[in-house]
Every structure is written in structure tokens, then in C-alpha cells.
N, C-alpha and C positions, 0 to 999 in steps of 0.2 A: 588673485593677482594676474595680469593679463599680461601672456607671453612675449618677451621681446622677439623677431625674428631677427635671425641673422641668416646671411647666406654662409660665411667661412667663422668658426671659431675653431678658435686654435686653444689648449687645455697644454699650460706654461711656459713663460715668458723668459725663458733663457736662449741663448744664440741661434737656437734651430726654431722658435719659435718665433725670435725678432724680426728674420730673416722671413718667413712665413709670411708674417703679417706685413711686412713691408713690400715683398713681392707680389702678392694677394690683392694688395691696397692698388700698387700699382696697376694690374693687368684687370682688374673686376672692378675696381672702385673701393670705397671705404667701408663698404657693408662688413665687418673682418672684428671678431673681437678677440681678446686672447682674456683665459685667466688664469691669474696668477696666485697661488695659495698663500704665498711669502709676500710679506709688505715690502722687502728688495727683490725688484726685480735681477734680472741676471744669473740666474742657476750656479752652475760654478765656474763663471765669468766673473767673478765679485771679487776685487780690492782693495783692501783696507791700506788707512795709513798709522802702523802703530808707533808713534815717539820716535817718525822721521822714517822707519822701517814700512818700505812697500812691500808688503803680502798678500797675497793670491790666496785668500782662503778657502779654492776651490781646489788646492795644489798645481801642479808643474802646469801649467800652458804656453803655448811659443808657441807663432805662428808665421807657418809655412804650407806649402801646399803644391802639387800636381797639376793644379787644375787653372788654369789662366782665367778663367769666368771668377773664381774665388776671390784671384789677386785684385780682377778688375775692379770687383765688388766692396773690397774692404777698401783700398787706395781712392775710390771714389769719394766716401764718406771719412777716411782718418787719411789723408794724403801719404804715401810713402816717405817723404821726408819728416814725417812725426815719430817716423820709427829709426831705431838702432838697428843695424843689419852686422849678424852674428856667425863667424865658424865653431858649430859644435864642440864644446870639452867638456866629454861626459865621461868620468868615468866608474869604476867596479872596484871594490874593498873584496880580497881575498886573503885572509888571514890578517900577517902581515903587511902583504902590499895594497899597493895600490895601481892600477892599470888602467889603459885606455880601453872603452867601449870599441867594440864587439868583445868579448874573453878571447874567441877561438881566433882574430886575428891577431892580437897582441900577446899573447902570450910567451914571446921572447922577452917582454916587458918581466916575467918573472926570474925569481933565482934560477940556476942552472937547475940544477937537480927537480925544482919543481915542474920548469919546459922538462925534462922527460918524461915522470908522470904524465903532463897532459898532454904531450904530443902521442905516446904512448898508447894512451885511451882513445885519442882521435883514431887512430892509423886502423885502431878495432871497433870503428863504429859501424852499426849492422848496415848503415847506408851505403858508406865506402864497401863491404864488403859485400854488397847485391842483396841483403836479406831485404824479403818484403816487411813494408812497414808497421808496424802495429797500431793494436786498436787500443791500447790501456796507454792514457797519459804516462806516467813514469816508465813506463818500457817505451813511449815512442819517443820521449828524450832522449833517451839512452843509446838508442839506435841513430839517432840524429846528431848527435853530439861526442857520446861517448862518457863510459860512467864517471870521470872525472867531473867534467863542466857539472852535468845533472849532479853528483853530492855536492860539491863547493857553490853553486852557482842555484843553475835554473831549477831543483828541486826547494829547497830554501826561500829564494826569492820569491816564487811564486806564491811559495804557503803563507808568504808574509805579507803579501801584495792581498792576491784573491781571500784568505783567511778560511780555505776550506782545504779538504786533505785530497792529496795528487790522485786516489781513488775517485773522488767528485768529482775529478774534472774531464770535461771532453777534448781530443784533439783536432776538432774541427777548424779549431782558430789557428790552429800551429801552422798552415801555410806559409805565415807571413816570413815565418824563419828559412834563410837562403840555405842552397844546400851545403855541407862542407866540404871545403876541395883541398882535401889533404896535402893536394903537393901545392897548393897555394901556401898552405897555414907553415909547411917546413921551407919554402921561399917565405915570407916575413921574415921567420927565425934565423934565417940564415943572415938573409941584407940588413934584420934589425929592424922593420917599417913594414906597415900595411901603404897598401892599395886603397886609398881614400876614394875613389872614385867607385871603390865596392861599396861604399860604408851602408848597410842597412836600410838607413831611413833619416833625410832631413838631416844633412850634414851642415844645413847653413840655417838659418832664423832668423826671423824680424823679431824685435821685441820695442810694445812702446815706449819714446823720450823720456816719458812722463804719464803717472796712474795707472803703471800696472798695465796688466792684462784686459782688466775693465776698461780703460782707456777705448777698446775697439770696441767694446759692445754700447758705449756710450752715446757712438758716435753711428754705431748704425739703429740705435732705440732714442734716437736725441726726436725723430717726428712719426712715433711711434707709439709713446708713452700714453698719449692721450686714449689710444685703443685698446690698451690693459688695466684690466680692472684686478688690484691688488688685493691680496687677502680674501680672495675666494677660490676656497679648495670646492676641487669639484666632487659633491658628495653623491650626486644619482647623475645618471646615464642608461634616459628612455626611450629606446626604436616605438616613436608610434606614427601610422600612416603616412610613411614614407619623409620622416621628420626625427632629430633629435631632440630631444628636452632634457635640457639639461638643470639640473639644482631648481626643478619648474619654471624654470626662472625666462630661459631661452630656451627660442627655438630654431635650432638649425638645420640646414639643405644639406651640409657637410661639415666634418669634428673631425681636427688631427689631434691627435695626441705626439706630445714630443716627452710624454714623461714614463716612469715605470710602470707598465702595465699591471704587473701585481699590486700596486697601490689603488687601480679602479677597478681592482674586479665586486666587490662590494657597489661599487657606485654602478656597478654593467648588470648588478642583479642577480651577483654569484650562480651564473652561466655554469649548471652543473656537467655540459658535453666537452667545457674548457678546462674543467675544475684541473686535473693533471697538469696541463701545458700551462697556466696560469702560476701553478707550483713549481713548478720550473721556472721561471720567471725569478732571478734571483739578483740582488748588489750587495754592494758593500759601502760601507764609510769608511770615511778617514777621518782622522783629526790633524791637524796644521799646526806646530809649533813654532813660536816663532824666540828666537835666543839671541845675543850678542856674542858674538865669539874673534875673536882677530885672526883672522888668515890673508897670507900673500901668494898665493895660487889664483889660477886663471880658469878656477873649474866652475861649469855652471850648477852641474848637479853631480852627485856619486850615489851608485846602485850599492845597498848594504845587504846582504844574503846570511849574515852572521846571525844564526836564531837565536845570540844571547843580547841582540841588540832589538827594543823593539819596534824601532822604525824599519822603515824599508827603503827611504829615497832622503838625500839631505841636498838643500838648495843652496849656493852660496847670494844671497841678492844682490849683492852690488856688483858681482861680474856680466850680471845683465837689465837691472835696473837700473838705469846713471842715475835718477835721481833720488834712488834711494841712501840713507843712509849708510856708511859704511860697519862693516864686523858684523850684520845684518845674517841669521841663518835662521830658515826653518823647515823643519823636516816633518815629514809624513808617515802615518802612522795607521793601522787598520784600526779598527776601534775597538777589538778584542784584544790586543795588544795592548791596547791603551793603557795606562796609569797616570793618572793626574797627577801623581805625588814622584812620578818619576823624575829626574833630572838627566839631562840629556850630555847636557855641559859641564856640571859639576852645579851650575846654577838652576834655580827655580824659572820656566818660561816665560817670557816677558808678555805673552796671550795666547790664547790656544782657540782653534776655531774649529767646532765637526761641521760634518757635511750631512747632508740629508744625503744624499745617493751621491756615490762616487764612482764606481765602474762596476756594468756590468760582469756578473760572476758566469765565466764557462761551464755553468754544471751539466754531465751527462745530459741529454736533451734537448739542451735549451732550443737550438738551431730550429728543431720539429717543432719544437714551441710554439715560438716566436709567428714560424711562416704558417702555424694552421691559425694561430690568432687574428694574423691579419687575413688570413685568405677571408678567414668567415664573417669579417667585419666589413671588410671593402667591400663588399656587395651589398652593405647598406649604408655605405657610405663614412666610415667610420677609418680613419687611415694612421697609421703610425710612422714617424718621422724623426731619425735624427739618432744619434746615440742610444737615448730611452724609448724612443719610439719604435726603432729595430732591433732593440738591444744588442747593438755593435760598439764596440773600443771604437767608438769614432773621435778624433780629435775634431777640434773646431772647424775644421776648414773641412774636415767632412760631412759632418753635421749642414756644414751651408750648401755645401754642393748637392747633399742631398735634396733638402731641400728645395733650390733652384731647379732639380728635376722634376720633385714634384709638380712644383707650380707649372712648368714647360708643359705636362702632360698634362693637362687639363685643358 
């Protein structure tokens, strides 16, 4: 069979890939092809309509973003008045209650007796008290937070999230968490109210009129489709004379990959100087349940950290789908967790959807990983991009921006 050439393909057609290929298209021309192993394209951009219920069965997406190239880019192609614009109500199940997102600024939000415990364990956190920070995930919770939050909270949640034990994990990614300002957290408690202008992350949101979260990927793969060729997983990945060949099939000048690098190391020819960092290389799944349940709350989602419950995130849909059906709930689940015969509601799930890869896993290493993979690949032209491609917690609008860098540098 005689080689197709390409100059750009791109290895999966989910939002950092669409974005790839349309950007690619734009600045080079159409020589650009993407493949996609899944006959739907869209990764975990994808939403169903079940019996009037809109779900995301890729789980939670909202889209907001930092970066003014990102907003330009989506509003170009899904105009901003397609969308519903959102203040965050996200909240945390701790025991009994239930409280606003962040824990450590709401926390006046608890019974009395409970705000002493955990103001208690704030006032003794190894940060507040100048200790240097550690290197063992569950000791640098603890130091960061204080042993309350880590038992009720961020010890739990995570195990139920990532599905590996607080020993596997690294704290390289823990940055992202601000630091705690003790006499901030005993001001809340005192006035009864956080500083929303602190709040973490993406206190506001767009979410589509109509279709989901899919809705935006639709709309930037609507003259794009034609350059994805569906249901071709990519089995070999060949460096020969300054060329890829990929599935023999193609031959390319340059290969991003936007997907899990541990899924091609078979296809790169089980590269035995990567074997370790390739092992490292680690996700996870979820599965997406979707229920009818009646609620009159204005919450979009709530964090579940309860390890006798075995989800970890529940979504209310119709506080941010309008045109979703109402009493609409589904919740997310790791897939070790999982039990199909589980009942969440008291009822049987009205559909349940896995993922093929859900988020990247922090395990010890991964960081070294990741950066000798690509160092050794980029220099023959081999790039990785985007959530799966760097394997970073990137949401959507990271994932694009990244991408738009990449294309920039070239």
C-alpha cells in the first residue's frame, strides 16, 4: 500500500485535537489529518440526550477561562449569546452538612462545636506555623490544611477521585491550592461570609442554551470533520528517515498526540530507555450515572468525600442546563468504585456511561515522566498536547490554549 504523506497529523479528535486541526488548517493549509479510534468523535466533550435528561458523559465541564485568545476563539464559532452565563454554587457534604466550596473558608457554614475542631486544626497547620513543607502527599495536606480538612475532606475525596492510595501520590500538582490565612478563615467565621473575590477558581461560568457541553465542540469540529478519520486507533508509530509512519498507512513531517501516552507505547515499539516513565504514565475512569431525583436547591454540583458513598461528585442538571429536563441528576464515580447494581437514589440509573480515560493520575513521578517523554520525542518531531498529551488536569480552555501555543510556535 503506498504511503499517504501528510505534513500535520494529529492522533485524537477530542477538543485539543479539534482545535489543532483547525488551527494547523488555518496557518499551513489542509495537508492536517487527525485519527480518531472512537467512531464519536469529541473525547470527553460528548453529550447525550437521555429521555429529555442532558448529560455530559465525559462528567463536569463548564467553560471559563483566563485567557482572552480562548474566549475569542470559542465565541467566534458558538457566539456568547448561545450560552447561559453562571455564579458558581458548588458545594462539600461533610457528615451531616452541607457547605459552600472552598471547606476552609466556609466553615462557619458548620455547627458550632464543629467550626472549633476545624478552626482548631487550621491555627496548627505546619504552614501557618513556618514548618517547611513536605514531600509525602498526606503529610503535605496536613501541613497545608490541617488534620481536620485532610480526615473529613481532602484525604477521602481524593482517594475517591484519583482511586489510588495518598502514598502513590505526588505533590507536585498541589500548587494549585492557595495558601491558608488563618486570620482570614477566623474573619469569615466571625462576619459569617467569605471573600468571593478569593474564591479558588472560576467563580463565574458559561454553560451552553442548548446540547450540553458538546454544544462547543460541535461548533468548533462543524468544518473539521471532514479531516478526521474515525475508528482508527493508532496501532504502530515509526521514526523512519526523518518521517512518521504511522498504521503504514501515513506518512508524516510531524505527529501530536493529544491522547495517553501509555496507550502508544506498544504502537512507539515499547521504547525500552522509556519503559519506567511510560509506567508512570497513569488515568483513571469514571462512570456517569444519570437518575431522576426532585430537588429545589440552586446547586450545580456537590463534592462527596464520604468513603461509604461511592461516588465522588453529583451534578444537579437543570441548575445549568436550561434545556435540560428537570429532577435531572448524575453523578460520577471512579470505576473501581463502580457497581452497576448499586442504587444511588433508591432507584435503578436511568443510563450509565464509562469513559475511556478521565483524568490524569498524580502518581510519584509522573512530572519526570511526562517531560523526558516528550523531551526525547520532540527532536524527531513527535509532540504531545493538551490534557493527555502533557498529562495535566487541564480543563477545556486549557487544553485550547495550549494548543494555540503550540501552533504559535511553529
Amino acid at each position: 500500500m503506498n504511503e499517504i504523506k501528510i505534513d500535520y497529523l494529529i492522533i485524537g479528535a477530542g477538543i485539543t485535537g479539534i482545535t489543532l486541526c483547525k488551527l494547523l488548517r488555518r496557518k499551513f493549509g489542509d495537508n492536517v489529518l487527525v485519527l480518531e479510534k472512537e467512531d464519536v468523535p469529541g473525547g470527553l466533550c460528548r453529550t447525550v440526550n437521555e429521555s429529555g435528561h442532558i448529560l455530559d458523559i465525559g462528567g463536569g465541564h463548564f467553560f471559563n477561562t483566563k485567557h482572552d485568545k480562548v474566549f475569542e476563539y470559542v465565541f467566534k464559532y458558538l457566539p456568547e449569546k448561545e450560552f447561559n452565563y453562571y455564579t458558581r454554587v458548588s458545594k462539600v457534604e461533610l457528615g451531616e452538612s452541607t457547605i459552600d466550596y472552598p471547606v476552609e473558608s466556609n466553615i462557619w457554614q458548620l455547627p458550632m462545636d464543629e467550626q472549633i475542631k476545624y478552626i482548631i486544626s487550621i491555627v496548627r497547620n505546619g504552614e501557618a506555623a513556618g514548618d517547611l513543607p513536605p514531600h509525602n502527599y498526606e503529610q503535605w495536606i496536613r501541613w497545608k490544611l490541617g488534620d481536620k480538612i485532610c480526615d473529613e475532606y481532602m484525604i477521602p475525596y481524593n482517594v475517591k477521585l484519583w482511586g489510588v492510595a495518598p502514598e502513590e501520590m505526588d505533590i507536585d500538582w498541589l500548587h494549585k491550592i492557595p495558601r491558608v490565612d488563618v486570620s482570614e478563615i477566623l474573619k469569615y467565621c466571625l462576619e459569617k461570609k467569605q471573600d468571593k473575590n478569593k474564591f479558588p477558581a472560576h467563580i463565574q461560568f458559561y454553560y451552553p442554551k442548548q446540547g450540553g457541553f458538546q454544544r462547543i465542540y460541535d461548533a468548533l469540529a462543524h468544518d473539521e470533520l471532514l479531516f478526521v478519520k474515525r475508528g482508527n486507533a493508532v496501532k504502530k508509530l515509526e521514526y523512519k528517515d526523518g518521517r512518521w509512519i504511522v498504521n503504514d498507512r501515513y506518512s508524516a513531517k510531524c505527529v501530536i498526540n493529544t491522547t495517553p501516552w501509555c496507550d502508544l507505547y506498544e504502537a512507539l515499539g515499547k521504547p525500552e530507555e522509556l519503559k519506567k516513565d511510560f509506567s508512570l504514565i497513569k488515568y483513571n475512569r469514571i462512570v456517569v450515572s444519570l437518575y431522576e431525583r426532585k430537588y429545589d436547591c440552586d446547586w450545580h454540583w456537590r463534592y462527596v468525600p464520604d468513603m461509604e458513598k461511592a461516588y465522588h461528585r453529583e451534578f444537579y442538571i437543570h441548575n445549568f442546563a436550561a434545556d435540560s429536563k428537570p429532577d435531572g441528576m448524575y453523578y460520577e464515580t471512579n470505576v473501581k468504585r463502580f457497581n452497576s447494581n448499586d442504587k444511588y437514589t433508591g432507584d435503578m440509573a436511568l443510563a450509565q456511561y464509562e469513559t475511556d480515560a478521565a483524568y490524569p493520575i498524580p502518581v510519584i513521578g509522573h512530572a519526570d515522566a511526562i517531560s523526558n517523554i516528550l523531551k526525547f520525542y520532540e527532536q524527531k518531531g513527535l509532540f504531545g498536547i493538551g490534557r493527555w498529551g502533557q498529562h495535566e488536569y487541564q480543563n477545556a480552555d486549557v487544553s485550547m490554549h495550549e494548543a494555540m501555543k503550540f501552533v504559535e510556535s511553529l
